[in-house]
DRENLUM-201946 format. One line per 5 residues: their letters; for each residue z, y, x of N, C-alpha, C. Coordinates in nm, 2 decimals, m for minus. Atoms other than C-alpha are relative to their C-alpha. Layout:
<nodes>
a> Z/Y/X/Z/Y/X/Z/Y/X ~ ...
</nodes>
This chain:
<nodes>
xxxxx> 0.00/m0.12/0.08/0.00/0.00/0.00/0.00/0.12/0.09 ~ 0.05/m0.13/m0.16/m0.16/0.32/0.20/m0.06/0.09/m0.12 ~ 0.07/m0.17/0.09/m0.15/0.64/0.00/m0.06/0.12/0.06 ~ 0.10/m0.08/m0.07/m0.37/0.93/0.07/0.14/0.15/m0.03 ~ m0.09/m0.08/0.01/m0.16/1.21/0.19/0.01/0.17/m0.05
xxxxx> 0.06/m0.13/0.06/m0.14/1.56/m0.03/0.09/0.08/0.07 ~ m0.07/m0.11/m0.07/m0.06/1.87/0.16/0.08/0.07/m0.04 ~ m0.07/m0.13/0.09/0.10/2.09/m0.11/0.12/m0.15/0.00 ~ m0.15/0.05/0.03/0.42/1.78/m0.08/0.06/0.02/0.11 ~ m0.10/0.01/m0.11/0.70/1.75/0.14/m0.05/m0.11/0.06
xxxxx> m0.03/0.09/m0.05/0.67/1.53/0.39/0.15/m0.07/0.06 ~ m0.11/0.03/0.00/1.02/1.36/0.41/0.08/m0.13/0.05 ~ m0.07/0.12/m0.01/1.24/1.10/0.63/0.16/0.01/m0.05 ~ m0.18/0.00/0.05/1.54/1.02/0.44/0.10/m0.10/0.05 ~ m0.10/0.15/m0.10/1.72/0.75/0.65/m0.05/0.00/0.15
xxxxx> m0.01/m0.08/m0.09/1.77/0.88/0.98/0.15/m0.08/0.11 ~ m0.17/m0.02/m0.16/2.03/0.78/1.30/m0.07/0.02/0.18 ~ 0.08/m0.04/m0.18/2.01/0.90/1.64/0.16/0.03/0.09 ~ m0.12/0.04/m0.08/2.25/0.90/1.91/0.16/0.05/m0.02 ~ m0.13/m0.10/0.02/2.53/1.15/1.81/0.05/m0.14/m0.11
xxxxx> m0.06/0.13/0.08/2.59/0.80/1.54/0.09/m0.08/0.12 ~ m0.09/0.09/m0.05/2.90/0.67/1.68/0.00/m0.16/m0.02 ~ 0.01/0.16/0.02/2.86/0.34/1.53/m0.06/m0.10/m0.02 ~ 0.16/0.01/m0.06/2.51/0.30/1.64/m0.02/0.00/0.16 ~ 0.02/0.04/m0.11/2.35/0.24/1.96/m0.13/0.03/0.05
xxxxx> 0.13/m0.05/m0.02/2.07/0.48/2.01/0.00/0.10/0.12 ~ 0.03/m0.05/m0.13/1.93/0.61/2.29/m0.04/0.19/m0.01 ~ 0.08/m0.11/0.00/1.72/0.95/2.19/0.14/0.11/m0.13 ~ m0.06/m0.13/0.04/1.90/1.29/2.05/m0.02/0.00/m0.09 ~ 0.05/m0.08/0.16/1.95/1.47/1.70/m0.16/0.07/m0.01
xxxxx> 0.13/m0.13/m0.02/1.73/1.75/1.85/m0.16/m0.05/0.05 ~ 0.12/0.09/m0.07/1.49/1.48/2.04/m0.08/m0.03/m0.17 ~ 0.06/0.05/0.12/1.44/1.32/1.70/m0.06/0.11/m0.07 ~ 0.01/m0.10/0.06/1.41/1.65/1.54/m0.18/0.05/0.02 ~ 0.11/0.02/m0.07/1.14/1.71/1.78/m0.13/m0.07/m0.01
xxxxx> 0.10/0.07/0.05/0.95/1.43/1.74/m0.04/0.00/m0.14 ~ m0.02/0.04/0.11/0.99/1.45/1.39/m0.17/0.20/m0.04 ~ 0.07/m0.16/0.00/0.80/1.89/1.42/m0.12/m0.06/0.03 ~ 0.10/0.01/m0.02/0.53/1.73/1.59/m0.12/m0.15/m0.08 ~ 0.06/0.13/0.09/0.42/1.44/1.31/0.04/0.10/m0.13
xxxxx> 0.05/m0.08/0.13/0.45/1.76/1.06/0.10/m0.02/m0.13 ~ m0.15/0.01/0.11/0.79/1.64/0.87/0.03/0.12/m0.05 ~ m0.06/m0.10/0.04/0.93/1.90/0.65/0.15/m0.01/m0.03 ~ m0.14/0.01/0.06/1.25/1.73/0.55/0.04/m0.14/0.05 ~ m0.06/0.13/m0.08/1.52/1.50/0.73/0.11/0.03/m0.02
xxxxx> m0.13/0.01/0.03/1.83/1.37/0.65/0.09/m0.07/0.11 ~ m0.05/0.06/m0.10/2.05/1.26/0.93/0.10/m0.11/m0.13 ~ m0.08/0.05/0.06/2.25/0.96/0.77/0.05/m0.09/0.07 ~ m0.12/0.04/m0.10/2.50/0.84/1.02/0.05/m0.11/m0.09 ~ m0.14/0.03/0.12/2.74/0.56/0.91/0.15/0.02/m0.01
xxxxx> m0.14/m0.07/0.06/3.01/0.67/0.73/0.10/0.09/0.09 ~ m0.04/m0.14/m0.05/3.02/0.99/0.92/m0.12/0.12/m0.04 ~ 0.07/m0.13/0.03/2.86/1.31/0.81/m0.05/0.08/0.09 ~ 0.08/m0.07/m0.10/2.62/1.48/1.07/m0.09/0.18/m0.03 ~ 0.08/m0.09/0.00/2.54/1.81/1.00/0.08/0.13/0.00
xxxxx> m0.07/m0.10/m0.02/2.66/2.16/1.11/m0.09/0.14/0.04 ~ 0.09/m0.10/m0.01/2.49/2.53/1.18/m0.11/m0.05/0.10 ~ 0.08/m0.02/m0.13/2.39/2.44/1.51/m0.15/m0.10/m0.02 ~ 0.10/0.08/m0.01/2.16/2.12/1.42/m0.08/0.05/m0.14 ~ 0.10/m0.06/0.14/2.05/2.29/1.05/m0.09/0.08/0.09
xxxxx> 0.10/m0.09/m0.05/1.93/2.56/1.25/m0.10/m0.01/0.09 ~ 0.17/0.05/m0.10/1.71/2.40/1.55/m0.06/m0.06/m0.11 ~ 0.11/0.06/0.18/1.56/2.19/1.23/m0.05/0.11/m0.05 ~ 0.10/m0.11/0.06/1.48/2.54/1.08/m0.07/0.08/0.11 ~ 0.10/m0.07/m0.09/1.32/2.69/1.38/m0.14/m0.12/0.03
xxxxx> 0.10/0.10/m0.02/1.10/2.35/1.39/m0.01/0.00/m0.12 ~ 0.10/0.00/0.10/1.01/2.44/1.04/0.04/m0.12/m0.12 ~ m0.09/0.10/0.04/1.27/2.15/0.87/0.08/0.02/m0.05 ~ m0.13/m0.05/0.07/1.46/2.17/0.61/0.10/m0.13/0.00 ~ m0.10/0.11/m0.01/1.76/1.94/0.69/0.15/0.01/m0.12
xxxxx> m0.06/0.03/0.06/1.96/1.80/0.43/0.11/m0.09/0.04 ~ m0.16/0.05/m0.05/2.34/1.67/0.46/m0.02/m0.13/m0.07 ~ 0.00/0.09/0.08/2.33/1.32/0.42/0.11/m0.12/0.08 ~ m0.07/0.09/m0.09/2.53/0.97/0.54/m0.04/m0.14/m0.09 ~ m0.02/0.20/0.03/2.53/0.58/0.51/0.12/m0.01/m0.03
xxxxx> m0.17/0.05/m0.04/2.88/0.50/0.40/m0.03/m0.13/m0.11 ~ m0.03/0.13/0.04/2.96/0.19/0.33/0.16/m0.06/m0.08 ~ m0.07/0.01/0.16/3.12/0.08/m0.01/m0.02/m0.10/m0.04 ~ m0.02/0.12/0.06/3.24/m0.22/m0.13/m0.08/m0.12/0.14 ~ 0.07/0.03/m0.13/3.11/m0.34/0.22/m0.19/m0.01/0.02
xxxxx> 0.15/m0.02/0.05/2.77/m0.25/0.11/m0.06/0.16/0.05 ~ 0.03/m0.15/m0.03/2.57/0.03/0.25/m0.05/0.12/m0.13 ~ 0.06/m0.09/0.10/2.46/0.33/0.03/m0.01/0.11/0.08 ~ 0.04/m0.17/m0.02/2.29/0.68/0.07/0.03/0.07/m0.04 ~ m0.08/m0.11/0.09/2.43/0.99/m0.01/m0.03/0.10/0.09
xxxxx> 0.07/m0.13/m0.11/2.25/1.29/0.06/0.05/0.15/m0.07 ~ m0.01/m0.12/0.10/2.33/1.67/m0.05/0.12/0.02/0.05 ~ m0.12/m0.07/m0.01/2.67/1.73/m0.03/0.04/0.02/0.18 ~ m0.02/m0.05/m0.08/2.81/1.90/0.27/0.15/m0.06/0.05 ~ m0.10/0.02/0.00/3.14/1.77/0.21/0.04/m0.15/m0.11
xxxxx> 0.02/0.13/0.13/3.25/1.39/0.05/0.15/m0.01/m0.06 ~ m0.16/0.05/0.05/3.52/1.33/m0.18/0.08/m0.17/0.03 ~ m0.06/0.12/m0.05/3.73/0.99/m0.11/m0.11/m0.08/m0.07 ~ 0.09/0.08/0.03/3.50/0.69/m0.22/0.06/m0.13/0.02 ~ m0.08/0.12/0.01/3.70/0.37/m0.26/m0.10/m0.13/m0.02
xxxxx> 0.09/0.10/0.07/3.45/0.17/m0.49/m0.16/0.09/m0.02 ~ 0.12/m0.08/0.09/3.10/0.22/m0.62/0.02/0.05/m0.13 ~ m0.04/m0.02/0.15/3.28/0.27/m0.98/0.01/0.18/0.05 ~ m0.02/m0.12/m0.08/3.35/0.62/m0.75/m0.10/0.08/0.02 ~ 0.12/m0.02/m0.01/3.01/0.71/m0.73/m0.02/0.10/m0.08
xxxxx> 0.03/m0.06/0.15/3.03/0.85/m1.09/0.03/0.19/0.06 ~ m0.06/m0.09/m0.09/3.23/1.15/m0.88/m0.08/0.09/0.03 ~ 0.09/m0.08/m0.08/2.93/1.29/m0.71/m0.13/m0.04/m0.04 ~ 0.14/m0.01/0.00/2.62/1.18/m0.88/m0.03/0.07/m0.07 ~ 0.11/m0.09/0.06/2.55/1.51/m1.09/m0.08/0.07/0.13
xxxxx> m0.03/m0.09/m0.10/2.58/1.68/m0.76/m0.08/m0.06/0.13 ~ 0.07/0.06/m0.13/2.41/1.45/m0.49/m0.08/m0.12/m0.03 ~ 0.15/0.05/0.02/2.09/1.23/m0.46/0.05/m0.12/0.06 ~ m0.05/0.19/m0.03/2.23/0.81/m0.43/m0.10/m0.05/0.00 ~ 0.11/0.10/m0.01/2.01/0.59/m0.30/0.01/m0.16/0.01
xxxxx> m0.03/0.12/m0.03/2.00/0.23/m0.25/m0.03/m0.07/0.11 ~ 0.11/0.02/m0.12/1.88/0.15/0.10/0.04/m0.17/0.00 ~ 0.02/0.17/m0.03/1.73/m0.21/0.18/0.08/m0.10/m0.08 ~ m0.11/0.04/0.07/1.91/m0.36/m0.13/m0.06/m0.19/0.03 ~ m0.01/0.15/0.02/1.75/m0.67/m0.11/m0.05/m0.12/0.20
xxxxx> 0.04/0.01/m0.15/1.68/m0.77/0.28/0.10/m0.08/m0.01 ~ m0.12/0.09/m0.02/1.88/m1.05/0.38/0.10/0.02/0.10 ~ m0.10/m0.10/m0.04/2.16/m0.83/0.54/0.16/m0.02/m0.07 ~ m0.15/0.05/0.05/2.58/m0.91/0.46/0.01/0.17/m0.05 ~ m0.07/m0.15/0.05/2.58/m0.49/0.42/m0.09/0.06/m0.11
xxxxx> 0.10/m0.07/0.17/2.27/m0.47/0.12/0.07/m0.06/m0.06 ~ m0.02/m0.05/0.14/2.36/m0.38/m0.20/m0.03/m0.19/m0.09 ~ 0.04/0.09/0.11/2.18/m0.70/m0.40/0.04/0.04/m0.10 ~ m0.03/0.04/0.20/2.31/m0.80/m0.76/0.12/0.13/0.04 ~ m0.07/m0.20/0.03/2.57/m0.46/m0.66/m0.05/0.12/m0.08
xxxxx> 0.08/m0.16/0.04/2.28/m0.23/m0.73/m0.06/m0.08/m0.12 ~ 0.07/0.06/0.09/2.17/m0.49/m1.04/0.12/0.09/m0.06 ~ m0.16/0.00/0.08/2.53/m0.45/m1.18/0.05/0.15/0.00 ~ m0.04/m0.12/0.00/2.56/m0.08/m1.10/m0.11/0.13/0.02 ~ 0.11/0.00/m0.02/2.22/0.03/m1.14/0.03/0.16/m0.08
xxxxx> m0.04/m0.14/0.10/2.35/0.36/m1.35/0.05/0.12/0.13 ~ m0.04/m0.07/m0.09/2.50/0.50/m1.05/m0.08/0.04/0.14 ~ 0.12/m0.06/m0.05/2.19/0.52/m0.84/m0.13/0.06/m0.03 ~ 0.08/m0.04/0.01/1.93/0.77/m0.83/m0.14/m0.05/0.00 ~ 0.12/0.07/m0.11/1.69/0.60/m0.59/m0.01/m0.16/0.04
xxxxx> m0.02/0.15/m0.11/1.56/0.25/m0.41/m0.03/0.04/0.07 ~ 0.08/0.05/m0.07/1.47/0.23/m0.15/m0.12/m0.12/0.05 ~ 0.11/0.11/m0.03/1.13/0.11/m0.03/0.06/0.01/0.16 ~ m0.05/0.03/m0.14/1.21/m0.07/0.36/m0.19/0.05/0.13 ~ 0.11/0.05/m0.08/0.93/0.01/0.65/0.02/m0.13/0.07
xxxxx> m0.01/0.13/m0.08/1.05/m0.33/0.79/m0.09/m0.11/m0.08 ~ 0.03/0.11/0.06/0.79/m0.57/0.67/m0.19/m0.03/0.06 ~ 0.12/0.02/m0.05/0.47/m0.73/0.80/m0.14/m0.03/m0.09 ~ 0.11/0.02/0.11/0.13/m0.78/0.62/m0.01/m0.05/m0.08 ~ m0.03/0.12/0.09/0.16/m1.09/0.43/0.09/0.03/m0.06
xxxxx> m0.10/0.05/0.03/0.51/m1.08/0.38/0.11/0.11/m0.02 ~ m0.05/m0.14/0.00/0.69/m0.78/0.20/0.07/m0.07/m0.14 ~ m0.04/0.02/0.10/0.91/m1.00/m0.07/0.12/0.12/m0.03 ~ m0.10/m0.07/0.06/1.21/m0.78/m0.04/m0.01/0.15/m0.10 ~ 0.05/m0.14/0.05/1.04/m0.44/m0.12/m0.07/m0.03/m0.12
xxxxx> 0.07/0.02/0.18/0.85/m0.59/m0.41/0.14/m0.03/m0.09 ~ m0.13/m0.06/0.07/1.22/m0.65/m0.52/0.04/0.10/m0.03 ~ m0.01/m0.11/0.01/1.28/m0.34/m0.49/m0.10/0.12/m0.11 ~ 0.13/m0.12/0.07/0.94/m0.20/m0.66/0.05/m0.06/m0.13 ~ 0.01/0.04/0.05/1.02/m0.42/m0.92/0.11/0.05/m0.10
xxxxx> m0.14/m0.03/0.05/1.39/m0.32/m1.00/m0.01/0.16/m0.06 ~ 0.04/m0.12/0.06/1.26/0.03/m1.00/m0.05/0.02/m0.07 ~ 0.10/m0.03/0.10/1.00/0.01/m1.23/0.11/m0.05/m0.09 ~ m0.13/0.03/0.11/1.25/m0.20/m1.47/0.07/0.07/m0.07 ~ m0.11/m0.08/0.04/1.52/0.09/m1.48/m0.02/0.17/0.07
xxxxx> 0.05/m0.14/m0.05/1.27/0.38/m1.39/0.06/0.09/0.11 ~ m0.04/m0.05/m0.13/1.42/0.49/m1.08/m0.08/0.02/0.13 ~ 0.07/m0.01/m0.11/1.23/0.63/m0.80/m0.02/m0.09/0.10 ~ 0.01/0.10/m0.15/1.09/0.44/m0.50/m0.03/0.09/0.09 ~ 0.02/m0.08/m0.15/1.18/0.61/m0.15/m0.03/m0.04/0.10
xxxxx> 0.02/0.08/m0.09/1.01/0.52/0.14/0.08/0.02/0.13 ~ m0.02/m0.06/m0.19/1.17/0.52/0.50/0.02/m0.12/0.07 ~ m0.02/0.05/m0.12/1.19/0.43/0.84/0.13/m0.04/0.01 ~ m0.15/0.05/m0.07/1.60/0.35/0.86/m0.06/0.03/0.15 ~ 0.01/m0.01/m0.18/1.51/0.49/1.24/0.09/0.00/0.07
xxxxx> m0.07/0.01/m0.16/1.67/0.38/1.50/m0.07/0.04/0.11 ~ 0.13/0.00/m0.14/1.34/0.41/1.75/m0.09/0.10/m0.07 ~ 0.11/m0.12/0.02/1.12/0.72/1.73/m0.12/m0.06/m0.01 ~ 0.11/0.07/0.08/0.84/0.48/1.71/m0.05/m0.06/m0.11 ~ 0.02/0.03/0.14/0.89/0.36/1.35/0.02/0.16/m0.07
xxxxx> m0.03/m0.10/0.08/0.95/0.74/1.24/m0.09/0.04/m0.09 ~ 0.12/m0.05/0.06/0.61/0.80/1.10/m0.05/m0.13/m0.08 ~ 0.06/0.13/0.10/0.55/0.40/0.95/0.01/0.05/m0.14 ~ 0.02/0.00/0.17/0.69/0.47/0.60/0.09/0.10/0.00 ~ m0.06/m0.12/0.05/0.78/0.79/0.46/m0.02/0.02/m0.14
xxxxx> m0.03/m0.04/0.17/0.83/0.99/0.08/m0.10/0.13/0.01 ~ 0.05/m0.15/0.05/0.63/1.29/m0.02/0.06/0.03/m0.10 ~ m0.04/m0.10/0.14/0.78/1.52/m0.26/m0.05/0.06/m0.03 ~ 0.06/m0.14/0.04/0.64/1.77/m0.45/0.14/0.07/m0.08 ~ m0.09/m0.06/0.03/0.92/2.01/m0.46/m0.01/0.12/0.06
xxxxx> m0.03/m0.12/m0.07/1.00/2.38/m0.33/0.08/m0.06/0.09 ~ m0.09/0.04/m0.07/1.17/2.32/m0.02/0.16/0.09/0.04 ~ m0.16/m0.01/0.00/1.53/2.39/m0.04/0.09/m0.12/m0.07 ~ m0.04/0.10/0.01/1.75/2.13/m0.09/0.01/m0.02/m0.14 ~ 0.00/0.05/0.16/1.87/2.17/m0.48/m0.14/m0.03/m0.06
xxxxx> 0.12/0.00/0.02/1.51/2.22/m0.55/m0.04/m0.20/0.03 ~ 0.08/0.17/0.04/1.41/1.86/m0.40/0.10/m0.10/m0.01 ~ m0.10/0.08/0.07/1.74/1.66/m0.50/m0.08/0.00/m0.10 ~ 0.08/0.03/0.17/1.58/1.75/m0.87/m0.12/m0.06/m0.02 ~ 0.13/0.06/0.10/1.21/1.67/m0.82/0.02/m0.17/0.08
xxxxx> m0.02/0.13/0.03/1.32/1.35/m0.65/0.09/m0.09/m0.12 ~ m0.08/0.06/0.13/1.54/1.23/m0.93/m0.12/0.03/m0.12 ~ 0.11/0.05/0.15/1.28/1.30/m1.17/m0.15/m0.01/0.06 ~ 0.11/0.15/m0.06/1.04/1.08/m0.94/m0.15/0.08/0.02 ~ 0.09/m0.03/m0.04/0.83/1.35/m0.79/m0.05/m0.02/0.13
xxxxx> 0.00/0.02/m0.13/0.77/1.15/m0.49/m0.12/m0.10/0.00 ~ 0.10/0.07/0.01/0.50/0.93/m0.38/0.01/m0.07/0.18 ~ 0.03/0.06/m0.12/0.51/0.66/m0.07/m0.09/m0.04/0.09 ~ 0.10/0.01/m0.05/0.32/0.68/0.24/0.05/m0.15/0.11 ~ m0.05/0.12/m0.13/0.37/0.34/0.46/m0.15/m0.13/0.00
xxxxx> 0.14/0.12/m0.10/0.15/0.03/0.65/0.09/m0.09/0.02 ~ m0.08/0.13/m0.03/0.29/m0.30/0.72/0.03/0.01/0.17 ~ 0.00/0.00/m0.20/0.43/m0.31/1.11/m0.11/m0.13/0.06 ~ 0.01/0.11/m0.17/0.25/m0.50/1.42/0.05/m0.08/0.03 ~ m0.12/0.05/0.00/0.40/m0.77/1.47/0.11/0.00/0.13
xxxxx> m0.14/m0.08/m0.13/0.55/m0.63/1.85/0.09/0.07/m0.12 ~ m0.15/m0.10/0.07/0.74/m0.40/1.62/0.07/m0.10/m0.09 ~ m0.09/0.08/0.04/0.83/m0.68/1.40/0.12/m0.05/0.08 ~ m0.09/0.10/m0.07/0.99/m0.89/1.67/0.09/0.11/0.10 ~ m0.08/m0.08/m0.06/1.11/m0.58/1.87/0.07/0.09/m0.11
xxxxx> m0.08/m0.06/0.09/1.29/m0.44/1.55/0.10/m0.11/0.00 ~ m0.14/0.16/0.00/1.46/m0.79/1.52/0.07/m0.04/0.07 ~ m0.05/0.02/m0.16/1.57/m0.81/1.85/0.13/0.11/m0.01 ~ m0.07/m0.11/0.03/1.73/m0.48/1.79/0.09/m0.01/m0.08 ~ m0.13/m0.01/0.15/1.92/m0.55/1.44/0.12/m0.11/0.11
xxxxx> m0.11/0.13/m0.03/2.05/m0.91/1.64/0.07/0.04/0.14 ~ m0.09/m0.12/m0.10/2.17/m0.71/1.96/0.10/0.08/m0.02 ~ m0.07/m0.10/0.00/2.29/m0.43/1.79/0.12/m0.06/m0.08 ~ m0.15/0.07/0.10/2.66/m0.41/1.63/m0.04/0.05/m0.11 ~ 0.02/0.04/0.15/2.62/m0.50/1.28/0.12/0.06/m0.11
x> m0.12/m0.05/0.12/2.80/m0.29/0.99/m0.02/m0.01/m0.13
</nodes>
């Protein structure tokens, strides 16, 4: 699935880690990524750390001189399950996903990689609590033939009309540009929280290589697992 890309949207990575992630294992910078991110024509990037909040004058502002509108976002992990949570600047306590209810007039929930065979996706969570997320996630992890989890995903979405977001989950500046979201929104943050929630987005992605397959997998089974 290879969409044709329209200028008047955002271009947008929404799942995002780079080395300042403590509980990650990356090599390249906020501002490196940031960087890389100016010169492949991004308009919008969410840093989402896990379950730490990454964002302060100093890194909003090099993002706005590279033309980026950066949005406050994080991975935290709930009920030992990952989730997105982008928007807010500041998070209230989060115990359960029942907790969720808290912050979703106010911030943009997503469901990242719910169905991947991973101990920290979502699954039958995001079946069972499907009111409490905005978004799915679509995964760039998947090779030509073989994309069952994301058609879970496409499928779940369509079911309970919920957006499908594409991303990279970047760890490596060379998956940054495989699968991304277009918005058609004004770019300021309230502005595209809204037209993504009411599913003005459209996915650009390609199946990986399989080097990137087997050098992504090498990566997850290496790295520390949360």
């Amino acid at each position: 699935m290879v969409n044709l890309v329209i200028c008047s949207m955002l271009k947008s990575q929404l799942h995002i880690h780079a080395k300042e992630d403590y509980k990650d294992h990356i090599e390249y910078s906020a501002k490196k990524l940031i960087d890389r991110a100016s010169s492949l024509n991004f308009e919008v990037l969410s840093f989402t750390f896990h379950d730490s909040l990454f964002y302060n004058e100093e890194i909003k502002n090099y993002a706005k001189e590279k033309g980026i509108l950066l949005i406050p976002g994080i991975e935290k992990k709930i009920e030992g399950s990952h989730v997105l949570i982008l928007g807010l600047e500041k998070l209230p306590e989060i115990r359960n996903l029942k907790d969720l209810e808290k912050i979703k007039d106010k911030a943009l929930i997503i469901a990242p990689h719910p169905f991947y065979p991973r101990h920290y996706s979502l699954g039958k969570k995001l079946v069972n609590n499907i009111d409490l997320f905005h978004a799915i996630e679509f995964s760039f992890f998947y090779p030509k033939h073989f994309n069952l989890p994301n058609n879970k995903a496409k499928t779940m979405a369509k079911k309970y009309n919920k957006p499908l977001i594409g991303t990279s989950d970047v760890h490596d500046l060379r998956v940054l540009d495989c699968t991304y979201t277009l918005v058609d929104s004004k770019k300021d943050t309230t502005s595209f929280i809204a037209a993504v929630k009411k599913n003005k987005v459209q996915i650009v992605t390609a199946p990986l290589p399989l080097w990137k397959i087997i050098y992504t997998t090498l990566r997850i089974i290496l790295r520390r697992r949360f």
